[in-house]
N, C-alpha and C positions, 0 to 999 in steps of 0.2 A: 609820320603820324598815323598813316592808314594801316602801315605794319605792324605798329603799337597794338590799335583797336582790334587788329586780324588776330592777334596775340591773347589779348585779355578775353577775347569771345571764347577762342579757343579754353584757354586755361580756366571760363566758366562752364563750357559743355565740358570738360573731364571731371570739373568737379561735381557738376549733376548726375553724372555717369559713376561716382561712386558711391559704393553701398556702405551708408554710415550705419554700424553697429554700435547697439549701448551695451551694457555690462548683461543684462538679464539675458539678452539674445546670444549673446557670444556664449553664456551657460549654457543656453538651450541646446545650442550646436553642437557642441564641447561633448554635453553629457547623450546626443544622437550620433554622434561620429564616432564614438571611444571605444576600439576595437574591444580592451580589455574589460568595459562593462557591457557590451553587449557580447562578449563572450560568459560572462559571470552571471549573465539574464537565463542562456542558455542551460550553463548549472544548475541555476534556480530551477526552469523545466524537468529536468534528468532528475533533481532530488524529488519533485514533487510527484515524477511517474514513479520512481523506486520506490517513496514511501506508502503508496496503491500498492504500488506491487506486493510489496509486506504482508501489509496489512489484510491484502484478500488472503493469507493463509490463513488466518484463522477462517476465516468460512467453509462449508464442505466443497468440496473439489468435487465436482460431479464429473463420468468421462461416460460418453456413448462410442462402444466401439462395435463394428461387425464387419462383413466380408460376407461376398458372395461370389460360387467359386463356381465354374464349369469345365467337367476334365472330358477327354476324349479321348480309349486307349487302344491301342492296338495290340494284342496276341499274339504272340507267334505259332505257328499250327504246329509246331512239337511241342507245344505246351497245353493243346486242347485234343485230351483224348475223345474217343470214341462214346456215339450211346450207349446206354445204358438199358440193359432187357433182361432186368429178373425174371420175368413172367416165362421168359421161353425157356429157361433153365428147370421150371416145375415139372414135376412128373405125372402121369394119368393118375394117379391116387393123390394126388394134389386137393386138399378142400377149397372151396368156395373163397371162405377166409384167408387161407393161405394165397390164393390170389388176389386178394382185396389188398395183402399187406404187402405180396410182390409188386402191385402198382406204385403204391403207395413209396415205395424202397426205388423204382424207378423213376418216379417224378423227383423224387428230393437226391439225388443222385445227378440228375440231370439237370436238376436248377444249379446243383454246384459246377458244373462246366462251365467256363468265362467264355463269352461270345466276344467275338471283334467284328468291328471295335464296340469297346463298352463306351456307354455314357454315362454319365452322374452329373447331375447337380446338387449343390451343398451350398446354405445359407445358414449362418450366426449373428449374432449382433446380443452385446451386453451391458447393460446398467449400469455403471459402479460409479459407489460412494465413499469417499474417505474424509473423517473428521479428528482432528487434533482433538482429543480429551485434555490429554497433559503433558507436557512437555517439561517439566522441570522449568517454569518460568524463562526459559530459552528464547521462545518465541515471542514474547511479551517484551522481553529486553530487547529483542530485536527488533521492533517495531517501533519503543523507546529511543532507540540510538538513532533510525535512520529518522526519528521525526524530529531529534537534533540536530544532524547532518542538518536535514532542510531548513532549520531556522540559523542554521550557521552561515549556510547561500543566500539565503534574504538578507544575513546581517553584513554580510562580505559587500553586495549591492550597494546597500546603504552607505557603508565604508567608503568605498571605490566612488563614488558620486560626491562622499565628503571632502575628498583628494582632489576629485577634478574639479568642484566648485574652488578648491583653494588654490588648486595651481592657477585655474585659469582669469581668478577675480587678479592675483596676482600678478600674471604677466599682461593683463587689461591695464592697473595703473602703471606698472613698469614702462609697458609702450608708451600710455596718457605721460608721463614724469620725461620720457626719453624724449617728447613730439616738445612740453615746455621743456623742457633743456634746450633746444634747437631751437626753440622758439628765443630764447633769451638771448642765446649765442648771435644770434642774427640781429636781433637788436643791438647787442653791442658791438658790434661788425658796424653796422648803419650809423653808430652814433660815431664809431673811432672814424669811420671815413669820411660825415660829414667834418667833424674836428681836425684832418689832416685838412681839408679842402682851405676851412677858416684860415689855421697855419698855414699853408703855403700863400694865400693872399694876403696876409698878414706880414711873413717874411720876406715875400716880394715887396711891400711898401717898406721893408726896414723897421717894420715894430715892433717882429720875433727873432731871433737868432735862430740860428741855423743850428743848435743842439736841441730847441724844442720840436722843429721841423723835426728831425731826425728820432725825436724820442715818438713822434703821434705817428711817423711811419714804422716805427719799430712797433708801435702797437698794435695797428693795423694789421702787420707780419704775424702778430703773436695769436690774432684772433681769427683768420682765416684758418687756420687750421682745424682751429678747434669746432669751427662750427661745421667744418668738414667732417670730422667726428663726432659729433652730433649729431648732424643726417645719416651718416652710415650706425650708428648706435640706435638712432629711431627705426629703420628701416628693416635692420635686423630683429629687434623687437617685436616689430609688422609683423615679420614674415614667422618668428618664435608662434607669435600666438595666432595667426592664418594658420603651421601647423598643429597647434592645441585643437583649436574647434572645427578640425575637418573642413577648411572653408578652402570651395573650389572658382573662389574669386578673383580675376587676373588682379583687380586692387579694391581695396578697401579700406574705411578709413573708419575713427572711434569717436563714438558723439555719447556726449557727459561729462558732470561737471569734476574736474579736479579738487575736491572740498575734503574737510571733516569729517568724517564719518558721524553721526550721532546714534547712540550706545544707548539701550538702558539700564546698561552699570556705569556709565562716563556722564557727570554733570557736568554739564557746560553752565556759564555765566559769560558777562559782556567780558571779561579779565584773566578767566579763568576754564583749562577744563583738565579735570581730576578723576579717578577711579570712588566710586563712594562703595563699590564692589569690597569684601573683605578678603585677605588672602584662604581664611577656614571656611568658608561660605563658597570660592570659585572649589576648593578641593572636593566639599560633598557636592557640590551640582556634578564634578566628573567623575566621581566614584558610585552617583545614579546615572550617570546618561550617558557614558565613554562605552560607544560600539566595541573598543579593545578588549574592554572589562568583560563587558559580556560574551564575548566570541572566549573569554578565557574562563569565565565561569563555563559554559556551555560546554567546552573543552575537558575539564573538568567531570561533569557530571555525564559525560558519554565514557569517559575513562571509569566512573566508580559502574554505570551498567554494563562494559563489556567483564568488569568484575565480579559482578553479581550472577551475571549467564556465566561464566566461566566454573562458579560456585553450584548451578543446576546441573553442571553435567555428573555428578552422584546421584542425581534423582533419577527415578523410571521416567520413561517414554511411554503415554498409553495413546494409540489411535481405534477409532471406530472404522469397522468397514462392513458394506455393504453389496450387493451384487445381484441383478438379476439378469438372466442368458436366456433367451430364446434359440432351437436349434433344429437344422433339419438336412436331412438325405436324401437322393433321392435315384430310379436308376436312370432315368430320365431326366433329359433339362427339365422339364415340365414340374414343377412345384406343386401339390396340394395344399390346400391349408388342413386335411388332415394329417398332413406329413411333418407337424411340427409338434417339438416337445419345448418342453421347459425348467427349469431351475433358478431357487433362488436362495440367497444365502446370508449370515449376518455372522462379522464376528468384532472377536476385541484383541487385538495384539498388543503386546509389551516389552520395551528391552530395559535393563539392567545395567549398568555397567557395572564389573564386581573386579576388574585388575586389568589396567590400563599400562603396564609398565611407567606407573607413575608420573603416566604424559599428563593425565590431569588435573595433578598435584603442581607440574612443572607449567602448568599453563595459568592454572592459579593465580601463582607467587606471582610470574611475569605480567598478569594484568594488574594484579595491586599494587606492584612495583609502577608502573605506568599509571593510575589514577594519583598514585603518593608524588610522582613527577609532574604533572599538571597541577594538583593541588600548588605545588615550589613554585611554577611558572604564575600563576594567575597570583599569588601573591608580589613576587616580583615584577609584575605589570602595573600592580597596584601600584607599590614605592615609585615603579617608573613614571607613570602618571601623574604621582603627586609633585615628586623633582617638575614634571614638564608645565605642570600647570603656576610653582612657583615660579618658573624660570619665565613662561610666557608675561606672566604678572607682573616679573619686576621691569623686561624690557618694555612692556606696554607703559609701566612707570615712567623710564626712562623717555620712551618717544613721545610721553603728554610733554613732561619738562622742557625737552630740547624744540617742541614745537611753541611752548609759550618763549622760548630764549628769541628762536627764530621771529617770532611774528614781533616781539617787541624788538629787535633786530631790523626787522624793515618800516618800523614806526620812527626810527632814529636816523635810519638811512636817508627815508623819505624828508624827515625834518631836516638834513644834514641840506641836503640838494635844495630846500628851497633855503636857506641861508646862504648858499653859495650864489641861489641866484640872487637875488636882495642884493649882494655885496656886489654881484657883477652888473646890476642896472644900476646902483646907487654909483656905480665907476670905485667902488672901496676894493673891489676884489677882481681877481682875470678871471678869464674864459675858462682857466687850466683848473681852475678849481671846482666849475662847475663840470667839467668834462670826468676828473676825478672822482664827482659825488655820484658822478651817471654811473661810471662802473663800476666804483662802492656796490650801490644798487643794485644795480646788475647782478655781481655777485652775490649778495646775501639775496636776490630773489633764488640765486639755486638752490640754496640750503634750506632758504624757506619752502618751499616747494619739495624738495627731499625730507625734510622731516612731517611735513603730509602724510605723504609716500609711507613714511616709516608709520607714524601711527597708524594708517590702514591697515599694515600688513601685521602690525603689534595685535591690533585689534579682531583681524580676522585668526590667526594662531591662537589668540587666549581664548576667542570662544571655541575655536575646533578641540583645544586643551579640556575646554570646560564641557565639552562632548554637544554644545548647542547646534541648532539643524541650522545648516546656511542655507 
């Protein structure tokens, strides 16, 4: 008895010790763990700096450049002749003048001699400005395209979240559908082995034969198996959707209810529940709101701009430029600020293209040919979409039907068992009949509980079909 209770303490500190997860948080985790959308977040960055990047060409491109330079050189003395002395070379009849300009002719003679070592300092630095005028709409297309690109990585985002809401809502009730299976399995386990226990005391007094003995042990045999595969079916489940949402949980368990989903395109009634949705009404909600569609229009209209820049390149190139240079020499490091000059300058350059060996004619075709093949694709997306959204329609048809089949199914079962029991107090009816209506029951609880299942997952594909945000 005290092993018992040492048991059930235990088995309730593990169950306090797990972390029951609902549907919403396992999304959370799901859509923060998912390598592939946070690597698709990171695209979205990368488009958003490239489409800056773009876009600053149209602005003027200003650049400050300059250097400043110190040499120091050395001569070699066969390369530095001797002074220089007009003046001794004059004659006595020499005039005054004529000496003035013999100096004269010595000084500048002698400046020309390089000393070692020489020194120089020299400093530049320049202004410059350059402005796109026209470009043949080139650059305008290009700033067009990558602001496509970038809304094509927010829609990819969007997409990619739309997937992992759906995978992961899905293998949520798979596990929930997998845990009732197990759960039912074990029930009927409990019930075959309390009803072997009845048969064999029952046999032992002589009031059963020995083939019903044999048949409720033959049952028994039949349903340990299966609830063995049931637990390992649950468990693999667990551990499918532990690794959906990134969870670094040694165990964890799923808290929520296994119910209906409620729609507001699916009318419920106490009797009844139906699509009031129409098949041409779910097709234009997904021909406004299917991420696909628009990832293929967008597709499209990036394909007719890299056709239309393709189409600028006949036109002229005109750019502005601009430039101002400060400059200076010196023979010394030593800098004045009378030592500096300056210039500044404006002009307008232009190219032409006048014969390309027909590369531009060949680049043309090849982008219209490419805009005229997305145009084929985004249409064919369409029709595809529209097949997917009737096909989701009719199985969700389908999984309302077989869930009203099912639940009047376990209304009949349920009635079944209690007439068995009636007849089995009244002494009209045996035990074997009520044991019969138990696993009647039993069974149709799985079905009942699988066509749940079904209408969830009917229900979650016809809205992802119908392009609605999960």
């Amino acid at each position: 008895m005290k092993r018992n209770l040492l048991i059930l303490m235990l088995l309730c500190l593990a169950a306090l010790n797990l972390s029951a997860l609902t549907l919403e948080q396992c999304l959370e985790q799901a859509k923060a763990n998912n390598k592939e959308l946070l690597s698709a977040k990171e695209d979205k960055m990368m488009a958003d700096a490239l489409y800056y990047d773009v876009r600053g060409s149209l602005l003027p491109q200003v650049t400050l450049q300059g250097g400043y330079n110190l040499t120091k050189t050395w001569v070699p003395n066969s390369s530095i002749p001797g002074k220089f002395d007009f003046a001794s070379s004059l004659t006595n009849t020499a005039t005054e003048d004529d000496s003035t300009l013999a100096d004269i002719m010595t000084g500048f003679a002698n400046s020309m001699i390089p000393a070692s070592p020489m020194k120089e300092g020299s400093f530049a630095t320049q202004l410059q400005l350059k402005q796109i005028l026209f470009s043949g709409g080139r650059l305008i297309n290009g700033i067009n395209a990558v602001g496509k690109y970038r809304s094509i990585q927010k829609l990819k985002i969007d997409l990619l979240q739309q997937d992992i809401i759906t995978q992961t809502t899905d293998m949520f009730y798979q596990t929930m559908l997998a845990k009732k299976v197990w759960d039912i399995q074990e029930e009927g386990l409990d019930i075959a082995t309390k009803h072997l226990n009845r048969v064999q005391i029952l046999n032992g007094e002589g009031q059963i034969s020995e083939f019903d003995l044999l048949r409720a042990r033959l049952e028994v045999a039949k349903i340990k198996p299966q609830v063995v595969q049931a637990r390992n079916n649950y468990e693999l489940a667990l551990s499918a959707l532990k690794k959906q949402i990134g969870s670094k949980d040694t165990s964890f368990a799923l808290e929520g209810d296994f119910i209906l989903p409620t729609e507001p395109f699916i009318t419920s009634t106490s009797t009844s529940d139906s699509l009031i949705m129409d098949l041409t009404t779910a097709q234009q909600n997904a021909a406004s709101k299917r991420i696909e569609l628009k990832l293929a229009s967008i597709n499209s209209e990036i394909n007719h701009i890299k056709f239309k820049a393709e189409k600028g390149n006949y036109l002229p190139s005109v750019m502005l430029t601009a430039d101002y240079s400060i400059f200076t020499a010196a023979d010394e490091y030593a800098i004045q600020k009378d030592d500096f000059g300056s210039s500044i300058g404006v002009g307008i350059g232009f190219s032409i293209p006048l014969f390309t060996g027909l590369s531009n004619t060949s680049k043309r075709t090849y982008a219209k040919h490419q805009w005229t093949q997305a145009l084929i694709k985004e249409d064919d997306a369409k029709q595809g979409i529209d097949l997917q959204v009737k096909q989701t329609y009719q199985n969700l048809q389908t999984a309302l039907e077989n869930y009203q089949v099912q639940k009047e199914n376990i209304k009949l079962a349920e009635r079944s068992l209690q007439l068995a029991q009636v007849r089995y107090e009244n002494q009209v009816g045996i035990q074997l009949e009520v044991f019969d209506a138990l696993v009647m029951l039993n069974s149709i609880k799985l079905g009942y509980y699988n066509s749940i299942y079904e209408v969830i997952s009917a229900t979650q594909k016809f809205q992802k079909a119908m392009g609605f945000t999960l």
